[in-house]
DSSP file (Angstrom, degrees, kcal/mol; ACC not computed):
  #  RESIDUE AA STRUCTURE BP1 BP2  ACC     N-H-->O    O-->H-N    N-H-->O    O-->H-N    TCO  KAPPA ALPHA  PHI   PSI    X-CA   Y-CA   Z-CA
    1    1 A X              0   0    0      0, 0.0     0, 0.0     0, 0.0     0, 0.0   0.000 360.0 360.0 360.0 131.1   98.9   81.1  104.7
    2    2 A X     >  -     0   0    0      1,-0.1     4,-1.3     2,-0.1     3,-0.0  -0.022 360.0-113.8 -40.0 161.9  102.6   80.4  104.2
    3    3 A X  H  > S+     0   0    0      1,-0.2     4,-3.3     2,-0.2     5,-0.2   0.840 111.8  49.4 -81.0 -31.7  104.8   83.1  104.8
    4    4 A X  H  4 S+     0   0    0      3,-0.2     4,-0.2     2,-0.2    -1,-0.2   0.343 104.8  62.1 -59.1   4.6  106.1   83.9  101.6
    5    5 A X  H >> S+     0   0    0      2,-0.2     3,-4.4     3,-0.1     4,-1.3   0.861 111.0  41.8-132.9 -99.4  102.6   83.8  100.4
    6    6 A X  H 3< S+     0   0    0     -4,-1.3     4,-0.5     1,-0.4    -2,-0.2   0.420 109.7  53.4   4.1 -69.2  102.2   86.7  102.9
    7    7 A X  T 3X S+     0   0    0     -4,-3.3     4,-0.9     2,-0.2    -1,-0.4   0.521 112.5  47.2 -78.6 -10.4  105.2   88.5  102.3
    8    8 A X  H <> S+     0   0    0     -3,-4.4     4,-2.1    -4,-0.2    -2,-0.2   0.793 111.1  47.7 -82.8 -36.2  104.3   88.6   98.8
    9    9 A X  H  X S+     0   0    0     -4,-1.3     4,-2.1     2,-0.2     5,-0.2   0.847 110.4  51.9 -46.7 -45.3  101.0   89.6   99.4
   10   10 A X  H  > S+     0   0    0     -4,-0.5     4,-2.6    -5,-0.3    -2,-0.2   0.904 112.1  53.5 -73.1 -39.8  102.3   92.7  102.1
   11   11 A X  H  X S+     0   0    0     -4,-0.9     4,-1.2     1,-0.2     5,-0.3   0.917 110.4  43.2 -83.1 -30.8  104.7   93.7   99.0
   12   12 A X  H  X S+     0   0    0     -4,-2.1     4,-4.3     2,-0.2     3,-0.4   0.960 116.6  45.3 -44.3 -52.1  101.8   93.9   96.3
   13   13 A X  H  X S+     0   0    0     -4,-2.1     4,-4.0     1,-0.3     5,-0.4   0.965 113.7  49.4 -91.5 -49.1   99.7   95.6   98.5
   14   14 A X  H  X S+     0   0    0     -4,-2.6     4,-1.6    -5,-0.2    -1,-0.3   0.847 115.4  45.2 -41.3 -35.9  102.9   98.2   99.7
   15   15 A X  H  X S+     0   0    0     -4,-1.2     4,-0.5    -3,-0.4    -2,-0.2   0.706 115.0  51.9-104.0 -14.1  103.8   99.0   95.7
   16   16 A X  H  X S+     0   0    0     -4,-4.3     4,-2.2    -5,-0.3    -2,-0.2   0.954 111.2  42.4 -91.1 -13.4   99.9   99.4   95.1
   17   17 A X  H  X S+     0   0    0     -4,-4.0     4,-1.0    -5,-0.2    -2,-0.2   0.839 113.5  56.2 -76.9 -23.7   99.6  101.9   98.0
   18   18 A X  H  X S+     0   0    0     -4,-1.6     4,-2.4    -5,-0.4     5,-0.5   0.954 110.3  42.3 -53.2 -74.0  102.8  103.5   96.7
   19   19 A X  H  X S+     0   0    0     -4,-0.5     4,-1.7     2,-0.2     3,-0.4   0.760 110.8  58.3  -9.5 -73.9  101.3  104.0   93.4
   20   20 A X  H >X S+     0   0    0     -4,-2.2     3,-2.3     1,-0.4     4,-1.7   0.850 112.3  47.5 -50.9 -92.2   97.9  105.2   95.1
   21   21 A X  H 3X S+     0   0    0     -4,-1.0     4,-1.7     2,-0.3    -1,-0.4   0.504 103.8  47.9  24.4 -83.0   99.9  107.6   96.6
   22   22 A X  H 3X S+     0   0    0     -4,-2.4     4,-1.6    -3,-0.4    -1,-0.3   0.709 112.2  61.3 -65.2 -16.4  102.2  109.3   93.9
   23   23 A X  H <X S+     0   0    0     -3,-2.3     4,-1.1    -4,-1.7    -2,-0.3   0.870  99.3  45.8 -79.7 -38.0   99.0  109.5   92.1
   24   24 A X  H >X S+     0   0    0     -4,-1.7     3,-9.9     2,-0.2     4,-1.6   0.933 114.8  63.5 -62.6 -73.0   96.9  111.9   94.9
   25   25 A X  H 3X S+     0   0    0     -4,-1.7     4,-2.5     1,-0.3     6,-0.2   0.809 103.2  40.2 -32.7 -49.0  100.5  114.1   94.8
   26   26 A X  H 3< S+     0   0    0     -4,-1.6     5,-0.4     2,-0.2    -1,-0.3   0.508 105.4  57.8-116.3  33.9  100.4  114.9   91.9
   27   27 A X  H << S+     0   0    0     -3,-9.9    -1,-0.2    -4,-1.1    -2,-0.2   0.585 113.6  52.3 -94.5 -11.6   97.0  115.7   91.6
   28   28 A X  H  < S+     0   0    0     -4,-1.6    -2,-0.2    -5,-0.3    -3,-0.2   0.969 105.5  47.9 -40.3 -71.6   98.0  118.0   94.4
   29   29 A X  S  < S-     0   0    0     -4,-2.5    -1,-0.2    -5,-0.3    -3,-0.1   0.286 115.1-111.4 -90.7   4.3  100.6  119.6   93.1
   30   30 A X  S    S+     0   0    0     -3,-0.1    -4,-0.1    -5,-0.1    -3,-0.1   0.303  75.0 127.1  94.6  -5.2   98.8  120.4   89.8
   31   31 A X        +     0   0    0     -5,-0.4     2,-0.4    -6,-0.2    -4,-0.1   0.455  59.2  65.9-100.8  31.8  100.6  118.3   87.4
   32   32 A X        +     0   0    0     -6,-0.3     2,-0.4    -5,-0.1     3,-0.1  -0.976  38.7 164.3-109.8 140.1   97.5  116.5   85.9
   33   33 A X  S    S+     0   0    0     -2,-0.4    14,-0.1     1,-0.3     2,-0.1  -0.769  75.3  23.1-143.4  92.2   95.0  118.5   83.9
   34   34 A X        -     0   0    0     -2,-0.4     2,-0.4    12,-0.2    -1,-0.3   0.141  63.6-156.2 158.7 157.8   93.2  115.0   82.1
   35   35 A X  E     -A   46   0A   0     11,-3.1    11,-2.8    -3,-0.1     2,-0.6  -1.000  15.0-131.5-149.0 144.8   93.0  111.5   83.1
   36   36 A X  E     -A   45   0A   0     -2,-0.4     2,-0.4     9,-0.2     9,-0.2  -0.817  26.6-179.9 -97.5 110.8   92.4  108.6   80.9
   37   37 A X  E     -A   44   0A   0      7,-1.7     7,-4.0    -2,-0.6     2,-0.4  -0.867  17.9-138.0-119.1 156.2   89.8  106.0   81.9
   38   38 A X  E     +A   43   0A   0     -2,-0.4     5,-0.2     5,-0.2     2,-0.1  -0.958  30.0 158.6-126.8 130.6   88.8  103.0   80.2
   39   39 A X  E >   -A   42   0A   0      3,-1.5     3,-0.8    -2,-0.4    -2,-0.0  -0.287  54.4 -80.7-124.9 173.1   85.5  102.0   79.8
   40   40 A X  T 3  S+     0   0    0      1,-0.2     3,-0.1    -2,-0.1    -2,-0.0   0.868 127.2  47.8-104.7  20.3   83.3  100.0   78.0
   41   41 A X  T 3  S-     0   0    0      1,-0.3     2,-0.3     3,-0.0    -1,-0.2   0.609 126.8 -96.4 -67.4 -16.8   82.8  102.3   75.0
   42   42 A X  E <  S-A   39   0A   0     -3,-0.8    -3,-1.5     2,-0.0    -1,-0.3  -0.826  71.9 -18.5 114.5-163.5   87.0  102.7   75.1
   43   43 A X  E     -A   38   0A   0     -2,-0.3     2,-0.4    -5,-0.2    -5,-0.2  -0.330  58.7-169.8 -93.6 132.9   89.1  105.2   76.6
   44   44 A X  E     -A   37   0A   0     -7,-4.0    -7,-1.7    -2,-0.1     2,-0.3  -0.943  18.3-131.0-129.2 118.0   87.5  108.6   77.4
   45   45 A X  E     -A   36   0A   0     -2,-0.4     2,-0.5    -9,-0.2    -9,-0.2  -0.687  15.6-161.4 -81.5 135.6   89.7  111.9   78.6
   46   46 A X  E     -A   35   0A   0    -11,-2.8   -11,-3.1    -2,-0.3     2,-0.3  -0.952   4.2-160.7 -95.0 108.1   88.6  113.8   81.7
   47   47 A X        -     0   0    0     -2,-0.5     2,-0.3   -13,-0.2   -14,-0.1  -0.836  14.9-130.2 -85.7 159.4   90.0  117.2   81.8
   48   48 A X        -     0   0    0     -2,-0.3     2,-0.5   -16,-0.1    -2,-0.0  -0.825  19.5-121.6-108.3 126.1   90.0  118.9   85.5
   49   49 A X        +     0   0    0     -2,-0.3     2,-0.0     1,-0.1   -16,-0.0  -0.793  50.2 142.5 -73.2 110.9   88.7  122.4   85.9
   50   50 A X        -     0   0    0     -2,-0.5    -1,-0.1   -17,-0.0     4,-0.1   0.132  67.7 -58.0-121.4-127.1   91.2  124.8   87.2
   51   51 A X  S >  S+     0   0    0      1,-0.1     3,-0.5     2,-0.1     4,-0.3   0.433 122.3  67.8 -72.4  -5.6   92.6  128.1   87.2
   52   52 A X  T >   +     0   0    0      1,-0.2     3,-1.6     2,-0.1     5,-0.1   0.954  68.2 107.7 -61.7 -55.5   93.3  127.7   83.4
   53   53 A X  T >> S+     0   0    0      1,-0.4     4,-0.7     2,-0.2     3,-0.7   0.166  73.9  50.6 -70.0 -52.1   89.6  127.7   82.9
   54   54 A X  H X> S+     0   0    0     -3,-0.5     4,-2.1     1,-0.2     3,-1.7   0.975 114.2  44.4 -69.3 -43.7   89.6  131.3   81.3
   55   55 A X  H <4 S+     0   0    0     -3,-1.6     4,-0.5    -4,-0.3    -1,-0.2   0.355 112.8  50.9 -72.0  11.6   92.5  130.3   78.7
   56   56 A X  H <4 S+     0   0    0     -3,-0.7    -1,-0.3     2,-0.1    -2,-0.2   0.525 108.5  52.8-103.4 -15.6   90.9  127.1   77.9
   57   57 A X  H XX S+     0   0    0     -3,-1.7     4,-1.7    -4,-0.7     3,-1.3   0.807 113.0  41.9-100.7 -63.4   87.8  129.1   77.3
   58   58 A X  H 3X S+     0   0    0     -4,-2.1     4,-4.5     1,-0.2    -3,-0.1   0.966 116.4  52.1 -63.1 -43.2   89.8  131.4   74.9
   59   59 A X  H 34 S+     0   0    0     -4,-0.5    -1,-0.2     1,-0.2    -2,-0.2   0.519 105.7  50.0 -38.4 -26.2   91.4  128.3   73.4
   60   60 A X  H <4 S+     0   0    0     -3,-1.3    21,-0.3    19,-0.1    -1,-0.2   0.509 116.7  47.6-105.1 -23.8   88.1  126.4   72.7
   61   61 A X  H  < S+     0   0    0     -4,-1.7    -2,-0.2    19,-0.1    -3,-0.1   0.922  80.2 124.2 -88.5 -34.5   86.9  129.8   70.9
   62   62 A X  S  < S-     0   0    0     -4,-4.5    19,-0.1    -5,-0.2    -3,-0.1   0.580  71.3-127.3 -27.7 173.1   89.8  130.5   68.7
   63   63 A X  S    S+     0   0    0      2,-0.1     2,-0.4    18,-0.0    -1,-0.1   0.753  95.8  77.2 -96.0 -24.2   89.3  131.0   64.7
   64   64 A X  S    S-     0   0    0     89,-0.1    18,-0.2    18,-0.0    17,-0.2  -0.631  90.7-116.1-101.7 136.3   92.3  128.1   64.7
   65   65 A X  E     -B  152   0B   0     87,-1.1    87,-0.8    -2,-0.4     2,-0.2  -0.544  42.8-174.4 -61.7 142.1   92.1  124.3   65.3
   66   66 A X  E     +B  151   0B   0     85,-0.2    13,-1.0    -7,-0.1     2,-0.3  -0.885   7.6 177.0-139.1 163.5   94.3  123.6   68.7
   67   67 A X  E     -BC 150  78B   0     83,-1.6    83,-2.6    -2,-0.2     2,-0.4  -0.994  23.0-146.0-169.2 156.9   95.3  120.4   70.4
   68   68 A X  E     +BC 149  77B   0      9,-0.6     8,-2.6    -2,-0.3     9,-1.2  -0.993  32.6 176.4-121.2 134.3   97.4  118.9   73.4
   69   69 A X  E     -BC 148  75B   0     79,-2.0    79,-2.2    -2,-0.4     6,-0.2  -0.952  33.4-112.7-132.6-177.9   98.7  116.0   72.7
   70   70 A X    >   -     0   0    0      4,-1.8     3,-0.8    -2,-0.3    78,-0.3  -0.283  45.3-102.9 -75.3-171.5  101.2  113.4   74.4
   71   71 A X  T 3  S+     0   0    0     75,-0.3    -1,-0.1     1,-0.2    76,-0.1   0.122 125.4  56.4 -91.3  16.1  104.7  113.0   72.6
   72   72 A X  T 3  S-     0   0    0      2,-0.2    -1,-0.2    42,-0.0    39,-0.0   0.254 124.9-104.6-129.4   7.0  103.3  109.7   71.1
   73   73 A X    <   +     0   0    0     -3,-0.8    25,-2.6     1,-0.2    26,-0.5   0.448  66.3 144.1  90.5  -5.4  100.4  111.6   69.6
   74   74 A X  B     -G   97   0C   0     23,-0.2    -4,-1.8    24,-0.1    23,-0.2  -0.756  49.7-125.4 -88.4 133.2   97.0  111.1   71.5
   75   75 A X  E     +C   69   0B   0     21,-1.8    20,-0.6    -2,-0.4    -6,-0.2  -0.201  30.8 177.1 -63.0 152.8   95.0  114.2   71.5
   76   76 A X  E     +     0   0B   0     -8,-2.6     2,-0.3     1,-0.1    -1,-0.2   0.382  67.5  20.0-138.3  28.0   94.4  114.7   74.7
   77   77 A X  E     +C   68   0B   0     -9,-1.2    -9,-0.6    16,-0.1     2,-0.2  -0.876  60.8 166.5-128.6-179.0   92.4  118.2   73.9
   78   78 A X  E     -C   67   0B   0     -2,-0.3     2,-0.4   -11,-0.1   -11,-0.2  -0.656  22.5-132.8-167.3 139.7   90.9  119.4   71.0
   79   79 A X    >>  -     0   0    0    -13,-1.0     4,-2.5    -2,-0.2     3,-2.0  -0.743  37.9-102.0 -90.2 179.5   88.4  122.4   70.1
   80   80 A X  H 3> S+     0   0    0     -2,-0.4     4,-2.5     1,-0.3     3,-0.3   0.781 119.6  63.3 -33.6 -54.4   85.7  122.5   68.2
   81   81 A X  H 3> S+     0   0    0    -21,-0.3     4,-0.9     1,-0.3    -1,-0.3   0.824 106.2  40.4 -23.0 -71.1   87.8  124.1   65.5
   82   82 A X  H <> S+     0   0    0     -3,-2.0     4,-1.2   -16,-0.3    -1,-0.3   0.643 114.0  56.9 -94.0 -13.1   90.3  121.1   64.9
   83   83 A X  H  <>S+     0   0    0     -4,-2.5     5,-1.2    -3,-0.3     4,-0.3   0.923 106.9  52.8 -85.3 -52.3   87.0  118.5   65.2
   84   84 A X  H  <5S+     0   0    0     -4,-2.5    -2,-0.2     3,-0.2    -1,-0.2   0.767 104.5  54.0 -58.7 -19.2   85.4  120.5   62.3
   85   85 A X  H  <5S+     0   0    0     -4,-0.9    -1,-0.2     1,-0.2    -2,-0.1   0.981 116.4  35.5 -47.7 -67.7   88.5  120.2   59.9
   86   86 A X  T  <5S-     0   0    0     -4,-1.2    43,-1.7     1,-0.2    -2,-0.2   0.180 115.4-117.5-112.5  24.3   88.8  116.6   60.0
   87   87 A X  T   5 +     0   0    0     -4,-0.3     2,-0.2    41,-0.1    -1,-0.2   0.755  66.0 125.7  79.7  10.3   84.9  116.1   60.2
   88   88 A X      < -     0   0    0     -5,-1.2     2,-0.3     1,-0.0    -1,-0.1  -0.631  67.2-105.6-123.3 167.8   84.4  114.4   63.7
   89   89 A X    >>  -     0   0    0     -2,-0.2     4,-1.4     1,-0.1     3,-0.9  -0.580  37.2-122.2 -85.8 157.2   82.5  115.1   66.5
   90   90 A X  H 3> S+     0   0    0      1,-0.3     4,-1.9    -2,-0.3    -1,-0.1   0.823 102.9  71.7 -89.1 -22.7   84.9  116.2   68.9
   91   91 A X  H 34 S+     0   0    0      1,-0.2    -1,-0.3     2,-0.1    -8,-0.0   0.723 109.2  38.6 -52.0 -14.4   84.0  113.5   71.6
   92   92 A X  H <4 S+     0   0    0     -3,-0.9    -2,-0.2   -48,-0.1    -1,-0.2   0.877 106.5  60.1-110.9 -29.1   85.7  111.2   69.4
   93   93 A X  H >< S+     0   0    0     -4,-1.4     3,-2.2     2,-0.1   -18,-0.4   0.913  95.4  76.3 -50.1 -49.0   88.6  113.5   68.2
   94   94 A X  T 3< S+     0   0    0     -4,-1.9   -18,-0.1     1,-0.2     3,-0.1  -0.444 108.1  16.0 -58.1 133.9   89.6  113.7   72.1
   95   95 A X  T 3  S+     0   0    0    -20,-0.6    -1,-0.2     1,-0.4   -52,-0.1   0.358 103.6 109.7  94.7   2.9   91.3  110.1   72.9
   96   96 A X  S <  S-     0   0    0     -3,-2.2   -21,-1.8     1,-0.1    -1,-0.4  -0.270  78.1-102.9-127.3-172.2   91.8  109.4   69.3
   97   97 A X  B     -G   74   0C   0    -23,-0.2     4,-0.4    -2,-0.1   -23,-0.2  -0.731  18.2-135.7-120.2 143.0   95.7  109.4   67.6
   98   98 A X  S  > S+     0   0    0    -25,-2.6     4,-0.9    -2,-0.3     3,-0.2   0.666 108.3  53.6 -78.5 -24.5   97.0  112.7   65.4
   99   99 A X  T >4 S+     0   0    0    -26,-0.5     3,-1.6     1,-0.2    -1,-0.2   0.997  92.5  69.7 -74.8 -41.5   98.3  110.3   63.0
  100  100 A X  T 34 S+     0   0    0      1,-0.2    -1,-0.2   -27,-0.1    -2,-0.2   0.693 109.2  32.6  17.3 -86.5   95.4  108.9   62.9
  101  101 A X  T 34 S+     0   0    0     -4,-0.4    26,-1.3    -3,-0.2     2,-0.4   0.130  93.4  83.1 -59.6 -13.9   94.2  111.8   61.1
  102  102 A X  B << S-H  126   0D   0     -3,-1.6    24,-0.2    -4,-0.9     2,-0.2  -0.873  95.3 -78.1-113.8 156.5   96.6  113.3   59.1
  103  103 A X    >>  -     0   0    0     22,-3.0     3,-8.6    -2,-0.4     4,-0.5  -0.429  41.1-119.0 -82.5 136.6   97.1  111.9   55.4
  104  104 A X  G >4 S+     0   0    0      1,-0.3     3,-3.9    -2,-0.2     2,-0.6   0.540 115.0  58.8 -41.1 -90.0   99.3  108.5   55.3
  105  105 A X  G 34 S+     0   0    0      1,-0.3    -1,-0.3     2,-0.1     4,-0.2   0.450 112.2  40.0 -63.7  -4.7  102.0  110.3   53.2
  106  106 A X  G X> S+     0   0    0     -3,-8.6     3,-2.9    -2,-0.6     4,-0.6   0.742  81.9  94.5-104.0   0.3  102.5  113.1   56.1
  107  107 A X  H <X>S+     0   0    0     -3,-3.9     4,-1.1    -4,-0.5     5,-0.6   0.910  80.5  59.6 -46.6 -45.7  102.4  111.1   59.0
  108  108 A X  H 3>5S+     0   0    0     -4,-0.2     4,-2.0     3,-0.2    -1,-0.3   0.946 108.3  46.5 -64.0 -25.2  106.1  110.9   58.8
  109  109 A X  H <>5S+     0   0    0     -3,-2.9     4,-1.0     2,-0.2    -2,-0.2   0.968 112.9  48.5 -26.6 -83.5  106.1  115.1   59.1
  110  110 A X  H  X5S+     0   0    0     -4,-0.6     4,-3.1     1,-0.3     5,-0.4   0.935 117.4  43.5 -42.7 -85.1  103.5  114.9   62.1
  111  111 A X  H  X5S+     0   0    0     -4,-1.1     4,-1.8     1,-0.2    -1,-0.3   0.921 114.5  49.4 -43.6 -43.6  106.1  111.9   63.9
  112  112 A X  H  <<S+     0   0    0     -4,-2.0    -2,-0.3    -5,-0.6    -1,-0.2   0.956 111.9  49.7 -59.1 -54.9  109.2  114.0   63.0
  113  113 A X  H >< S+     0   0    0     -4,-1.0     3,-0.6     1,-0.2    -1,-0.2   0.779 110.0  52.4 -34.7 -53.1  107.4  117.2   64.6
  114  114 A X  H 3< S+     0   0    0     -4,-3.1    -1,-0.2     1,-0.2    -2,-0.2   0.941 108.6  48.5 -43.3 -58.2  106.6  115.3   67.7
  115  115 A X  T 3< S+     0   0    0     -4,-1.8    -1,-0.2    -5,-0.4    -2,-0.2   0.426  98.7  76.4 -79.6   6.9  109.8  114.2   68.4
  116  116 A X  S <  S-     0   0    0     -3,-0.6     2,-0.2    -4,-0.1    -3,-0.0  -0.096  70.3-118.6 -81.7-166.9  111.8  117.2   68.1
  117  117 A X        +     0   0    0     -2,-0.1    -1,-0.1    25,-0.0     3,-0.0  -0.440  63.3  30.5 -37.4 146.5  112.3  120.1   70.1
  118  118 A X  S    S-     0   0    0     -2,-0.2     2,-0.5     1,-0.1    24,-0.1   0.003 102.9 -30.8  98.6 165.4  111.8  123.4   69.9
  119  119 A X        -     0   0    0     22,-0.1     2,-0.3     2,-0.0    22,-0.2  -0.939  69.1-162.2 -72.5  98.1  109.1  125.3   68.1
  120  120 A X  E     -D  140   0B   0     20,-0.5    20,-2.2    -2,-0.5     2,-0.4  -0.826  15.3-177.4   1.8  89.7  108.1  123.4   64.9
  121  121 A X  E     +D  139   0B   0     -2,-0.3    43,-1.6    18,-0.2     2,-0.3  -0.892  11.6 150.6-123.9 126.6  106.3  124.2   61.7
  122  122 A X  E     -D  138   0B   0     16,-1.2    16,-3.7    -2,-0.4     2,-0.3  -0.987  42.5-123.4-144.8 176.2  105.1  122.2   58.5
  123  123 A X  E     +D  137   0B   0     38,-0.4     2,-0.3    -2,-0.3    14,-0.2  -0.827  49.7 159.6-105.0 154.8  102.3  122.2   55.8
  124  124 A X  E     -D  136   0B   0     12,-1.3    12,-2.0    -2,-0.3     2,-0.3  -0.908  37.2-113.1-175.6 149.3  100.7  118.6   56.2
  125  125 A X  E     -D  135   0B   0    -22,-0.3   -22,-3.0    -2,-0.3    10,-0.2  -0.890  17.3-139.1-108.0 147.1   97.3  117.4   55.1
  126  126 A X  B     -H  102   0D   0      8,-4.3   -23,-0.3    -2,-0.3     2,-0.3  -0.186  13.9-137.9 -76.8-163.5   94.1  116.3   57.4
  127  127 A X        -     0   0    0    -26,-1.3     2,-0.3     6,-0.2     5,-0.1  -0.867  22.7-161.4-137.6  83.2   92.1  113.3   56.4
  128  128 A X    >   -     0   0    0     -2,-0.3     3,-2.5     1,-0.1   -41,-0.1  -0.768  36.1 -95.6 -99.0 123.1   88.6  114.7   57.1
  129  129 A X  T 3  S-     0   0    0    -43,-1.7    -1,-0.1    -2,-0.3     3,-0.1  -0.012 101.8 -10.3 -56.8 173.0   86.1  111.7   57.3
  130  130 A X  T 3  S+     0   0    0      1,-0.1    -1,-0.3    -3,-0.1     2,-0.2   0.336 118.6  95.3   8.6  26.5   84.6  111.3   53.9
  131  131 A X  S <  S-     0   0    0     -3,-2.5     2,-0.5   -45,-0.0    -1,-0.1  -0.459  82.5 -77.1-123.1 173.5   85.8  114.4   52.5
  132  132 A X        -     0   0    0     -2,-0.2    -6,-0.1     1,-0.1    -5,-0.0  -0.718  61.0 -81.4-105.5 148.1   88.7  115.6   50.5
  133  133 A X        -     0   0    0     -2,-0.5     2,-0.6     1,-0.1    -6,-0.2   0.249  46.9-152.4 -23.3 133.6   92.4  116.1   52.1
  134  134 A X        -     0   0    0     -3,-0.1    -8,-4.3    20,-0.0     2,-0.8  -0.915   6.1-141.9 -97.7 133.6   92.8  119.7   54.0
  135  135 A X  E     +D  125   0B   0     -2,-0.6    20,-2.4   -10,-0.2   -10,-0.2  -0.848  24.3 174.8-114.2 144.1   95.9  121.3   54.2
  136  136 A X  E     -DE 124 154B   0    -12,-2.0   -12,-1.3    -2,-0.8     2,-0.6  -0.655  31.2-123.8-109.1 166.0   96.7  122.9   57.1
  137  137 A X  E     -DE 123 153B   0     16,-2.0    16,-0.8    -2,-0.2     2,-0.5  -0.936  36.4-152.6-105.3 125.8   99.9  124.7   58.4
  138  138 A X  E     -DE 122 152B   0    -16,-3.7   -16,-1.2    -2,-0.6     2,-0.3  -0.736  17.6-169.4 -95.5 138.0  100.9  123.2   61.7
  139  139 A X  E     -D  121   0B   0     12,-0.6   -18,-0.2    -2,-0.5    13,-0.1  -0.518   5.8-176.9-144.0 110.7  102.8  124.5   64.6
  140  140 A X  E     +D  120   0B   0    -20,-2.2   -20,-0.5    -2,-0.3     2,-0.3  -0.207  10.8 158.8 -76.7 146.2  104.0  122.3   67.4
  141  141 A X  E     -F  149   0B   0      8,-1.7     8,-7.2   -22,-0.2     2,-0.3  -0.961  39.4-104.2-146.5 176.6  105.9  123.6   70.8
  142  142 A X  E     -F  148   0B   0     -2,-0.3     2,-0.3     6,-0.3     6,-0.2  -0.590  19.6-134.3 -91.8 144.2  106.2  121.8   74.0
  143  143 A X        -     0   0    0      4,-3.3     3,-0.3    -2,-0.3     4,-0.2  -0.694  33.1-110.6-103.0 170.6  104.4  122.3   77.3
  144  144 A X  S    S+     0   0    0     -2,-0.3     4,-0.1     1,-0.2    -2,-0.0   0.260 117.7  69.4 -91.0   3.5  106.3  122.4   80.5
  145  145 A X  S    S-     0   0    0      2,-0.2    -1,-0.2  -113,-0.0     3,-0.1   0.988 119.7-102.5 -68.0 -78.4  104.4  118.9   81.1
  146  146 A X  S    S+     0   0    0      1,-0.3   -75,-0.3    -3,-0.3     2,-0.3  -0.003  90.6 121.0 118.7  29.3  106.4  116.8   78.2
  147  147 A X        -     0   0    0     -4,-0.2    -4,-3.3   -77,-0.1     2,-0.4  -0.727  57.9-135.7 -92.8 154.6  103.2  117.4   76.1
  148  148 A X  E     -BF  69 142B   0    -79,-2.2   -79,-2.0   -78,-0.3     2,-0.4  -0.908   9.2-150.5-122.0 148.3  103.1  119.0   73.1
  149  149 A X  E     -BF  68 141B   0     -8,-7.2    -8,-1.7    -2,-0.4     2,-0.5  -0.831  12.6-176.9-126.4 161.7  100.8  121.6   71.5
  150  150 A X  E     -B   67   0B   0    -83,-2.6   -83,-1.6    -2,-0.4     2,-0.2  -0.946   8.4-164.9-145.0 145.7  100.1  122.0   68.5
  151  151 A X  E     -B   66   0B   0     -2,-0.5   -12,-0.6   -85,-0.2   -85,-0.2  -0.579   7.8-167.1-120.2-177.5   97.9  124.6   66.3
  152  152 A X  E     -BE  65 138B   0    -87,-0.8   -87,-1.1    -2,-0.2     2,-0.3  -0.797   7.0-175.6 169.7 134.3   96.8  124.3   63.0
  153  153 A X  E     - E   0 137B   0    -16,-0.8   -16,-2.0    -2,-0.2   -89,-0.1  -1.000  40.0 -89.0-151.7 133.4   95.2  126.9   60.3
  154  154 A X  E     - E   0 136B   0     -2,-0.3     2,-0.3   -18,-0.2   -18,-0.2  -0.171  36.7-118.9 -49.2 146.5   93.8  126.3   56.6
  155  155 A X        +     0   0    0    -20,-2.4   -20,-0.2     1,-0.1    -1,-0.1  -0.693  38.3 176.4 -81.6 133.3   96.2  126.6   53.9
  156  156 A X        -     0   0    0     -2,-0.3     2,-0.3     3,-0.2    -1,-0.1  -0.059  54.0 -10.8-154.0  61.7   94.7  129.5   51.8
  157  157 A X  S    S-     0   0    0      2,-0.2    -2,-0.0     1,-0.0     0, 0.0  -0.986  92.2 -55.2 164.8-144.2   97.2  130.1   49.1
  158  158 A X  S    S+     0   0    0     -2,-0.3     2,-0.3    -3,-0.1    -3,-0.0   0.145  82.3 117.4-126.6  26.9  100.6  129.4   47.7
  159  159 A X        -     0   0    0      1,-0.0     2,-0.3     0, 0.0    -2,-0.2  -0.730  48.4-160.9 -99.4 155.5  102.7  130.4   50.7
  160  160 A X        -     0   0    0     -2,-0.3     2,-0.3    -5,-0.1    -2,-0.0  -0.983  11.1-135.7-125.8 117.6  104.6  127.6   52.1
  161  161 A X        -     0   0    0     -2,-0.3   -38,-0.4     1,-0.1     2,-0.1  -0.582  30.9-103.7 -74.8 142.0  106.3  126.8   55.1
  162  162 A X        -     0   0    0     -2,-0.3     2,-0.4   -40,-0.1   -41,-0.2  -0.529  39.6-130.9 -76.4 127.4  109.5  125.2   55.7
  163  163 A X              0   0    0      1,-0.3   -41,-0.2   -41,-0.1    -1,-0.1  -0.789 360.0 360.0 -92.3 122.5  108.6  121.5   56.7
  164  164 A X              0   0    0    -43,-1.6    -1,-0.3    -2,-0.4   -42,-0.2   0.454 360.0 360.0  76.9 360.0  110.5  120.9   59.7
């Protein structure tokens, strides 16, 4: 083997054991709670069972759809709650995009919400497959990740939230 051939080889193999590496830290150090594989049905999220376990428990039971998502909008929780709005099984909700799901003419809400700051509230409708629009009231905050979480509760009158 040439030597540059070599050394090029020694530097791949050096930035994939770095890699290999920062990933075992910081499953150490707690800051992954899902991993994303892809397979050949498509992408499936793994969440890790930790000490969370009872407030994921309470989370999964709640009366209110809840969701984790990334700041670009893939769930990467959901309960049962938020799969029965918009009419999916919740294996499919998980990995799937919140825009995705909400109806075309809020999706710009849903993106504005994401990209803010702060605690976050609008009225916004789902898109439940074959069904007709639900509106829900949303309210987004940040996790200490750079994830966002997000609730969500049936509209069930003629109060209104300030969007944004």
């Amino acid at each position: 083997m040439p030597l540059d051939t070599q050394e090029d080889r020694i530097r791949d193999l050096q930035g994939r054991l770095d890699e290999a590496e920062e990933t075992l830290r910081a499953f150490r150090s707690g800051e992954v709670d899902a991993i994303v594989a892809s397979g050949p049905a498509g992408d499936q999220v793994y969440t890790l069972k930790g000490a969370d376990e009872t407030y994921r428990v309470m989370v999964q039971e709640m009366a209110e759809g809840a969701l984790t998502l990334t700041l670009d909008g893939l769930i990467l929780f959901s309960n049962k709650q938020f799969a029965s709005m918009v009419r999916s099984p919740l294996e499919r909700v998980i990995g799937s995009r919140i825009l995705d799901l909400v109806a075309a003419e809020d999706a710009h809400i849903v993106s504005e919400l994401l990209s803010r700051t702060g605690r976050r509230k609008a009225e916004v409708r789902l898109n439940p497959a074959g069904a007709a629009s639900v509106p829900v009231y949303l309210s987004v905050s940040e996790c200490n990740s750079g994830r966002s979480r997000m609730s969500l509760r049936h509209c069930h009158g003629p109060e209104r939230t300030e969007t944004l």
